[in-house]
C-alpha positions in Angstrom: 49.0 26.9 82.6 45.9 25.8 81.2 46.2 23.6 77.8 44.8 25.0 74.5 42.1 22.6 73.0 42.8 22.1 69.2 39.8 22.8 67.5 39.6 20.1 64.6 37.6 21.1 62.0 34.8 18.4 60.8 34.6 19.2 57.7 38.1 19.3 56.5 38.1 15.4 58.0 35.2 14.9 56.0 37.2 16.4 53.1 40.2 14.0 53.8 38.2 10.9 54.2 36.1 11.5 51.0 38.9 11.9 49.2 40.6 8.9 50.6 37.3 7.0 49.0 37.6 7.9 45.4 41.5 7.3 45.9 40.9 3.8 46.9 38.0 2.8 45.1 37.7 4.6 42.0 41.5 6.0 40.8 43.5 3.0 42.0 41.2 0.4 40.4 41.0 2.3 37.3 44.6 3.5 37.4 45.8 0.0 37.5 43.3 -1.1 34.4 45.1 1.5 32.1 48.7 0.6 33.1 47.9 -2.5 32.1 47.7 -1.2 28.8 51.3 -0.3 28.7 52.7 -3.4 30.1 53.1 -6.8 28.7 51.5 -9.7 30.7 54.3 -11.9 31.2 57.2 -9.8 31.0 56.1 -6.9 33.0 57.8 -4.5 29.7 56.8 -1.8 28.5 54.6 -1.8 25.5 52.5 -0.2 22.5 51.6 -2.9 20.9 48.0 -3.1 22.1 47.0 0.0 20.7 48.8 -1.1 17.6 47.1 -4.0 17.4 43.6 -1.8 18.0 44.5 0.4 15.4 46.2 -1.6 12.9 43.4 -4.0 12.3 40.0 -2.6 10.4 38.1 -5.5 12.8 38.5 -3.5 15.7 38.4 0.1 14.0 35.3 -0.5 12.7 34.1 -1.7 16.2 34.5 2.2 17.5 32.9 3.4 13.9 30.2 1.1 14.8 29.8 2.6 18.3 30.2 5.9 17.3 27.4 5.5 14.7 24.7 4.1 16.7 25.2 6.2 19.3 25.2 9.3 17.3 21.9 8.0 15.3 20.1 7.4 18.5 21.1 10.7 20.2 19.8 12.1 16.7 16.7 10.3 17.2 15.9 11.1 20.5 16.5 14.5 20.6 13.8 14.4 17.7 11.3 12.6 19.4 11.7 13.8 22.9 12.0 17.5 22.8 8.5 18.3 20.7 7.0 15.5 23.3 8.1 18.0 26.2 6.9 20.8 23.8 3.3 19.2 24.0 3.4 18.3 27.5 4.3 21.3 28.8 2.7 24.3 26.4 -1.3 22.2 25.5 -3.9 20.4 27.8 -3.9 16.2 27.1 -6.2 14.1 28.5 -4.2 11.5 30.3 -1.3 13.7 30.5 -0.4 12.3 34.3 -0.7 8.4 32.7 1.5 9.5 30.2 4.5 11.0 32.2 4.6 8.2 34.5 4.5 5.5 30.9 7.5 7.8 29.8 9.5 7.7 33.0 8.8 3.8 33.2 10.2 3.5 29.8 13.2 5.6 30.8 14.2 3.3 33.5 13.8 0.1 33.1 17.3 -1.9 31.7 18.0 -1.6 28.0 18.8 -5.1 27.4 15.0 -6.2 28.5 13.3 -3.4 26.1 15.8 -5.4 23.5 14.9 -9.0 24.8 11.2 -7.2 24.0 11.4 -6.6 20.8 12.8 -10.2 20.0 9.6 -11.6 21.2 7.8 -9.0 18.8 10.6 -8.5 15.5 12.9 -11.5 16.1 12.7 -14.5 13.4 9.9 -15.9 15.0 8.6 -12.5 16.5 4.1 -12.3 16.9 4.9 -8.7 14.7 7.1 -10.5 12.6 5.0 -13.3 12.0 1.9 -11.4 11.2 2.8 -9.4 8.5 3.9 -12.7 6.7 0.6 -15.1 7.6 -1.3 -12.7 7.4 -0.5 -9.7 5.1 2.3 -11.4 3.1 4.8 -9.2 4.0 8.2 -9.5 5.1 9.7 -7.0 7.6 13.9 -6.6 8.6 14.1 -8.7 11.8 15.5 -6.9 14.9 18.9 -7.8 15.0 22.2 -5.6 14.1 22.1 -1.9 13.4 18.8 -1.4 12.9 17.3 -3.2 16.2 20.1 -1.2 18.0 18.8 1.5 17.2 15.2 1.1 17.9 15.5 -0.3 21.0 18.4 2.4 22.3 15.4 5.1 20.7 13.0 4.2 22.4 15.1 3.8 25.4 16.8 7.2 25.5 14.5 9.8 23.7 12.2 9.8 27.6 15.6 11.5 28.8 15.6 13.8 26.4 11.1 14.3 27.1 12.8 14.9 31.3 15.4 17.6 30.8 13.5 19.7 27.9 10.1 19.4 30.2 11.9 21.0 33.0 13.6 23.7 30.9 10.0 25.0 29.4 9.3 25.4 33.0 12.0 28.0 33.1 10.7 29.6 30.1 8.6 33.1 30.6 5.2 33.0 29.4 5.8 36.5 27.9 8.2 35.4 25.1 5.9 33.3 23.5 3.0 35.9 23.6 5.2 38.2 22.3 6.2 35.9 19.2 2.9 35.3 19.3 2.2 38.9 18.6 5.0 39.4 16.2 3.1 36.2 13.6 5.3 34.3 14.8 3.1 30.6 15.5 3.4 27.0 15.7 5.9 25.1 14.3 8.2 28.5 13.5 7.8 29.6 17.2 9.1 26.2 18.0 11.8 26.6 15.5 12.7 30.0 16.2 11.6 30.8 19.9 12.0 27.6 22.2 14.7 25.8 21.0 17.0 28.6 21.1 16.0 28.9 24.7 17.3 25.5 25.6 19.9 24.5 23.8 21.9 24.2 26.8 19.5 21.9 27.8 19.7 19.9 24.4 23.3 19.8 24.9 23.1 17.9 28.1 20.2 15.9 27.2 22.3 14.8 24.2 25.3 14.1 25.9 23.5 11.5 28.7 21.8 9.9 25.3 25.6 9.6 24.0 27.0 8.7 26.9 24.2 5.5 27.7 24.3 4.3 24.3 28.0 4.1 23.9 28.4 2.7 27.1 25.2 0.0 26.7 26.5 -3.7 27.2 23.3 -5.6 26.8 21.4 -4.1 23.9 24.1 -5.0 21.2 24.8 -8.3 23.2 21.9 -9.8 23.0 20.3 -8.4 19.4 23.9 -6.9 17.9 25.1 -10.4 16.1 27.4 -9.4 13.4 26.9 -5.5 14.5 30.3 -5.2 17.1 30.2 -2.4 19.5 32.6 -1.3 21.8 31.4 -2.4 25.8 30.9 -6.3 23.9 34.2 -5.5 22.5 36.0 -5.0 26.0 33.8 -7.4 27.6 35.2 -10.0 25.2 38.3 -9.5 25.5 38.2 -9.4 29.1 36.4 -12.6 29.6 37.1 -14.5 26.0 38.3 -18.5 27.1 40.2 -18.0 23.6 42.6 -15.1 22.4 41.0 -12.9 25.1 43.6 -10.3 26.6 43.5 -8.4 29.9 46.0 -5.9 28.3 44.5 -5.4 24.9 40.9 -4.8 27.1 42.7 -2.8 29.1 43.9 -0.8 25.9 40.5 -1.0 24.5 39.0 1.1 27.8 41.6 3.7 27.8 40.5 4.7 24.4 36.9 4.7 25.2 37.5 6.7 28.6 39.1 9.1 26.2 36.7 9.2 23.9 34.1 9.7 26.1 35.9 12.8 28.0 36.6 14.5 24.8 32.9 14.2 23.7 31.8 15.4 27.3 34.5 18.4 27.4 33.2 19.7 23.6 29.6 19.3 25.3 31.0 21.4 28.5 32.7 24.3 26.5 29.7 24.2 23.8 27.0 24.9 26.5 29.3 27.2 28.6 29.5 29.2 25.6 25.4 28.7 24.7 24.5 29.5 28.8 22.3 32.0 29.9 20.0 32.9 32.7 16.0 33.1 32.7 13.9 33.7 35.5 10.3 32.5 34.7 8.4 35.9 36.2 5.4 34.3 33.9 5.5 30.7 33.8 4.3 28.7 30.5 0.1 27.8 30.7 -1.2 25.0 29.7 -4.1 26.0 26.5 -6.1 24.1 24.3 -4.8 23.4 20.7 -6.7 24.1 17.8 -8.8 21.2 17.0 -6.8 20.2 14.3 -3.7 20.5 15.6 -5.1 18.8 18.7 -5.7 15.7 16.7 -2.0 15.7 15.7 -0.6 16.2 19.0 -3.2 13.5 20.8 -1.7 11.0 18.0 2.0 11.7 18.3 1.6 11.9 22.1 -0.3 8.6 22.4 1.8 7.2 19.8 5.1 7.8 21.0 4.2 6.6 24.3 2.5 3.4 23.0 5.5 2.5 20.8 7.8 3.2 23.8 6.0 1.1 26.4 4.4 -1.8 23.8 7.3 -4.1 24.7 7.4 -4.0 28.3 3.2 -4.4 28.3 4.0 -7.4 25.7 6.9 -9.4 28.3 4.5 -8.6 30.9 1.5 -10.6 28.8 4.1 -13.3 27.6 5.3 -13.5 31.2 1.6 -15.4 32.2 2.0 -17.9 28.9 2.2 -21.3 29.3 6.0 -21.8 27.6 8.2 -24.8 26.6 11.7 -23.0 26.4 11.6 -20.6 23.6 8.4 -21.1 22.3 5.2 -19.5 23.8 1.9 -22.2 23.7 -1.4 -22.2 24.0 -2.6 -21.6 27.9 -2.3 -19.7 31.0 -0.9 -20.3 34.1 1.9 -19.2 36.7 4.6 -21.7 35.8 6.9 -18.9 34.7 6.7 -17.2 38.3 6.9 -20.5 40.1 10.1 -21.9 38.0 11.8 -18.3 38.4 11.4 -17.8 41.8 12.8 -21.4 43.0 15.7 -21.1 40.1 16.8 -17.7 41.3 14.2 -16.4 43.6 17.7 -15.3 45.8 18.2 -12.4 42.6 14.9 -10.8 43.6 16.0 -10.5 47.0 19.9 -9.2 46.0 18.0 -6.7 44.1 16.5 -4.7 46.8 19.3 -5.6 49.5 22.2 -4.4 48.1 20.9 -1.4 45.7 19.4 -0.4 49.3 22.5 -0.6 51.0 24.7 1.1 48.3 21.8 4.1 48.8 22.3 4.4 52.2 25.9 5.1 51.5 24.7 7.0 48.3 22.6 9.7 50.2 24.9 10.1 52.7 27.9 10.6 50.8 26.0 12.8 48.6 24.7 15.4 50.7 28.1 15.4 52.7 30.3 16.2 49.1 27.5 18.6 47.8 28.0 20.8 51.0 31.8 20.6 50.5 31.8 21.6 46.5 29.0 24.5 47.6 30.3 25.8 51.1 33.8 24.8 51.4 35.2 25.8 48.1 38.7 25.4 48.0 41.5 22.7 46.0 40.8 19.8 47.8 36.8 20.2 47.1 37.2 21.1 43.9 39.0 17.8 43.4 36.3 15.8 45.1 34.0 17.8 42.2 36.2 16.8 39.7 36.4 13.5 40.9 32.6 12.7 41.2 32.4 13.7 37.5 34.4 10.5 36.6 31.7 7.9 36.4 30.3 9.7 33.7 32.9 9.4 31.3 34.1 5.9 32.4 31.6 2.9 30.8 30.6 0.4 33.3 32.3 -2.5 31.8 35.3 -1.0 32.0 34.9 -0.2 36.1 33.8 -3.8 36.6 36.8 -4.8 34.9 39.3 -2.0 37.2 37.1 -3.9 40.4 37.6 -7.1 39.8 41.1 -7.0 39.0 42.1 -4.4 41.3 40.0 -6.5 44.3 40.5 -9.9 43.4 43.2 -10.4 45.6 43.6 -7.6 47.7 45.4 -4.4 46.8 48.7 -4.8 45.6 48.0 -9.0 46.2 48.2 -8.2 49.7 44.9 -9.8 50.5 43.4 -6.9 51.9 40.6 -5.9 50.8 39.8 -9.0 48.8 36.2 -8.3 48.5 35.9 -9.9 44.6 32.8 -12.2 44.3 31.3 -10.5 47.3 28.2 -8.0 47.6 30.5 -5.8 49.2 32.2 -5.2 45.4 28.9 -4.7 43.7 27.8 -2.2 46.2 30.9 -0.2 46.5 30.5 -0.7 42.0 27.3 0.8 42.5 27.8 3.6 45.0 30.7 4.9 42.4 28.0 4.8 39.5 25.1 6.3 40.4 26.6 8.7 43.3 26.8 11.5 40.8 22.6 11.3 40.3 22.1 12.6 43.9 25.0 14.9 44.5 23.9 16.7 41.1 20.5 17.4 42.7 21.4 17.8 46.0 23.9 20.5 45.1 21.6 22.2 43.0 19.2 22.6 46.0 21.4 23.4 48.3 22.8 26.5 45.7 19.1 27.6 46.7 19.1 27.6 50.4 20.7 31.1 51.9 24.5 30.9 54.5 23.0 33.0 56.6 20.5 30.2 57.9 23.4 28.1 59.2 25.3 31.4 60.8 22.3 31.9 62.5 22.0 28.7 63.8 25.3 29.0 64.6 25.6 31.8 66.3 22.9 30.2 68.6 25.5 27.7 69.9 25.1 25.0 67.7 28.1 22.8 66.1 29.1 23.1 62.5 27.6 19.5 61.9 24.5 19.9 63.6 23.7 22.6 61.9 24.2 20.8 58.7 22.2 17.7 59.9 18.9 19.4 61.7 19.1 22.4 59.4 20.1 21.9 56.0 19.7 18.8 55.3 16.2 18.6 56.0 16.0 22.0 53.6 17.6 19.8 50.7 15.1 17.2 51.3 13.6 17.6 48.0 16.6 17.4 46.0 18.0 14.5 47.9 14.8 12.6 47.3 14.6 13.2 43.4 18.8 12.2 43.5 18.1 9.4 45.8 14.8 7.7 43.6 16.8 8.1 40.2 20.3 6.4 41.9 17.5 3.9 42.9 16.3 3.2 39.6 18.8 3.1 38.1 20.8 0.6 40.3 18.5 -1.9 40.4 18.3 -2.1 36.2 22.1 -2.1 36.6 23.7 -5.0 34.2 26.6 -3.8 32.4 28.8 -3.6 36.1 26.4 -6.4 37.8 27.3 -9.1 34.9 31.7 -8.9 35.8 31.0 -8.6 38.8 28.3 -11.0 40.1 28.4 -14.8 42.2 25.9 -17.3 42.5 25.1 -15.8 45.5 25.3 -12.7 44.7 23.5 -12.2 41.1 20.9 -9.8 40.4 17.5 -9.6 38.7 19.0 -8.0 35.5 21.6 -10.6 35.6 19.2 -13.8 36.4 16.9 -11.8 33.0 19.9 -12.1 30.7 21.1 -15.6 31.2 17.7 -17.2 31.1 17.2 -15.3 27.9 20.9 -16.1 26.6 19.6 -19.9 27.8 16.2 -19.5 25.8 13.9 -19.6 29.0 11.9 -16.8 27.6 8.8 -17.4 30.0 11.4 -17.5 33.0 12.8 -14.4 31.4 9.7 -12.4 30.8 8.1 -13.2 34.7 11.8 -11.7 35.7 11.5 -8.7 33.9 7.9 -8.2 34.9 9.0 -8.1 38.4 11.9 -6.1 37.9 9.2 -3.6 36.0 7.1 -3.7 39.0 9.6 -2.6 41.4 10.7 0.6 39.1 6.6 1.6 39.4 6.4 1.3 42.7 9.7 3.4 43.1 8.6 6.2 41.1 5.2 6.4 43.1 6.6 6.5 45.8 9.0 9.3 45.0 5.4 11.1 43.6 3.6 10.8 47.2 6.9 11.7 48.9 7.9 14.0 47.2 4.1 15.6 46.1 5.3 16.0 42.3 3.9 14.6 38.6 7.5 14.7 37.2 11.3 13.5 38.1 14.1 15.9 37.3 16.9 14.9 35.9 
């Protein structure tokens, strides 16, 4: 009697083993954080008494007000600026227009914490802005620290999100509507009003809640320029690392009420735009027209100006980076000093900034295209929790999953020893992979939603295996949409700080992390050649992704 081969199915291993991952490496570590919460230190009791301690004291209270108010300002704000910028760019003709997008994505994705390092050189005490308006026009301008500098900086930092998701939702907009409100009287800044954002507030609603989201969750921003202005990821940080009265539990306590506060904001944003969805098909997509030539003026000068005011402090660290300095203060002279001393003080940070972003994408694009085939074709329980699951890293801040890491990793699971990978680049790639691994699924599975079954049966049918299909067929289909994922993970990763600065060695520290010590030390010339470099890589990312990819713009 002849045996009967089992026939294993790939994909419900690849199911298993996915799952397995986010157990390990994402629940467990975070799991363990939060029961920390409810467990004294020494005792090993249960406990309340660090969220009595949050709550019962205004100090820390108003630390969350503080959060919640900055970040709500700045989404504010950005939504403000960015969506009639996208209105501009997408509806008139500007000269430039090419320049412009790639200014706005630099902006976008460069590290908060150096557009904030920035603006000290230009608003801080002894700022060149700063200093002007007194020599010169007598005048004395707020400085850039605490709410105000916060602000700014997380402004000018966010509201090119907000530019991204708006410009690709005109894109989806039928020429037809606006030639019939056109028809109807209905011009300008009423059809704005009335017409387009109607159409995409969906599209607001997301674009609001990743504004939200990165400015609650910013570390260095309020670190470096916050002083008396406490938010919430300094907070935990603090209290995590603090020499004197710092607390593992009470930290611990602190995250579990910003992971909560963070899911409740994203599930309000979830059932808002469920409710606000709708379907367009763009039969007659938005063209380009000249503007009136007055209202050409005004859109050339809030176009340009926007732009300018958005990418002046990254021009002015790049300027200040070929200074002759002597710690803090800029002199008279140019020269190359600033390059030389940073590259043999941590030229190693340049090199761990391309290694191990590069192998955490590796893993990235792989795992991505793998779960976005299993939450598309193989829709069942166990995928749906993998969908669920890869959701996560949105809603938990960054400090507070360095934090889970370290302690979960620092000596193995369950003090075993296995798997004691703290200190190691191992931990910040695995840190990174879980953070940015929702960039690329999101648009690989929205690509894939595109591409029909019936080209995999087909190849199927033919003979071929269930995986190669997926490899030689699909995958190259979804090529776009991996790239796009792939570049913005990229990006992204290597301007990481708020993981990078738990989580980091010697040996392993990173250019974000070598930027914000030799700015906390004062070596502003040091700082400013770092930061130019780290500015450089981000460019040549994106252009690459352009020629790649044969595309002006970078969905989001």
């Amino acid at each position: 009697m002849k045996s009967k081969k089992i026939k294993i199915d790939p994909w419900k291993t690849i199911t298993i083993v996915v799952i397995a991952l986010y157990t390990l490496f994402l629940i467990y570590p975070v799991g363990k954080l939060l029961l920390q919460a409810f467990f004294e230190s020494g005792t090993h009791q249960f406990t309340l008494d660090y969220f009595t301690k949050f709550f019962s004291q205004s100090y820390y209270f108003d630390t969350l007000m503080n959060s919640f108010k900055v970040s709500i300002c700045a989404t504010i704000l950005s939504l403000m600026i960015g969506t009639p910028l996208a209105y501009f760019f997408t509806l008139y003709r500007i000269r430039g227009k090419k320049l412009l997008q790639i200014l706005i994505i630099v902006a976008s994705m460069s590290a908060p914490f150096i557009g904030a390092y920035s603006w000290v050189l230009l608003l801080g005490r002894n700022g060149v802005i700063l200093r002007f308006f007194q020599d010169v026009l007598n005048i004395q301008l707020p400085d850039i620290y605490g709410f105000g500098g916060i602000l700014l900086v997380f402004t000018l930092q966010l509201f090119p999100l907000v530019f991204l998701y708006v410009q690709g939702a005109l894109r989806n907009v039928d020429n037809s509507l606006l030639e019939a409100s056109e028809n109807l009287g209905c011009t300008g800044a009423r059809r704005f009003f009335k017409v387009i954002i109607p159409l995409i507030v969906p599209t607001l609603l997301a674009a609001a809640l990743l504004v939200f989201m990165r400015s609650l969750a910013d570390f260095g921003t309020p670190m470096l320029i916050g002083e008396g202005y406490r938010t919430f990821p300094v907070l935990i940080y603090t209290e995590f690392v603090g020499e004197v009265g710092g607390s593992e539990g009470f930290a611990a306590a602190i995250a579990i009420i910003a992971i909560l506060i963070t899911t409740i904001v994203f599930l309000i944003q979830k059932y808002i735009a469920n409710k606000k969805s709708f379907t367009m098909n763009s039969l007659h997509p938005i063209v380009e027209k000249e503007a009136k030539p007055f209202a050409k003026a005004g859109i050339y000068i809030y176009s340009y100006g926007v732009v300018a005011l958005a990418i002046l402090p990254q021009l002015y660290v790049i300027y200040t980076s070929f200074l002759n300095t002597r710690g803090k203060i800029f002199v008279d002279g140019y020269s190359l000093n600033s390059y030389q001393t940073a590259f043999s003080r941590v030229g190693n940070s340049i090199q761990n900034t391309i290694f191990i972003p590069a192998a955490a994408l590796v893993i990235i694009i792989l795992l991505a295209v793998l779960i976005s085939y299993l939450t598309v074709r193989r829709r069942n329980t166990a995928t749906g929790c993998i969908d669920v699951l890869s959701m996560i890293p949105y809603i938990v801040p960054g400090t507070v999953l360095g934090i889970a890491l370290l302690t979960s990793f620092n000596t193995g699971i369950a003090n075993s020893g296995i798997l004691a990978i703290a200190g190691t680049s191992l931990i910040m790639i695995i840190a990174l992979v879980i953070r940015r691994l929702p960039y690329t699924i999101r648009s690989s599975t929205a690509t894939l939603q595109q591409i029909p079954m019936s080209i995999e049966e087909a190849a199927l049918s033919l003979g071929c295996t269930k995986l190669k299909a997926f490899f030689t067929i699909t995958v190259p289909m979804m090529a776009n949409g991996i790239i796009a994922g792939a570049i913005l993970s990229w990006v992204t990763m290597i301007s990481e700080l708020s993981t990078a600065i738990l989580l980091y060695t010697v040996k392993t520290q990173t250019l974000t992390v070598s930027i914000y010590q030799q700015v906390l030390r004062g070596n502003y010339g040091v700082a400013a050649a770092l930061s130019t470099i780290l500015t450089i890589l981000t460019i040549i990312s994106l252009l690459i992704f352009m020629k790649v990819s044969k595309s002006d713009n970078l969905e989001i």
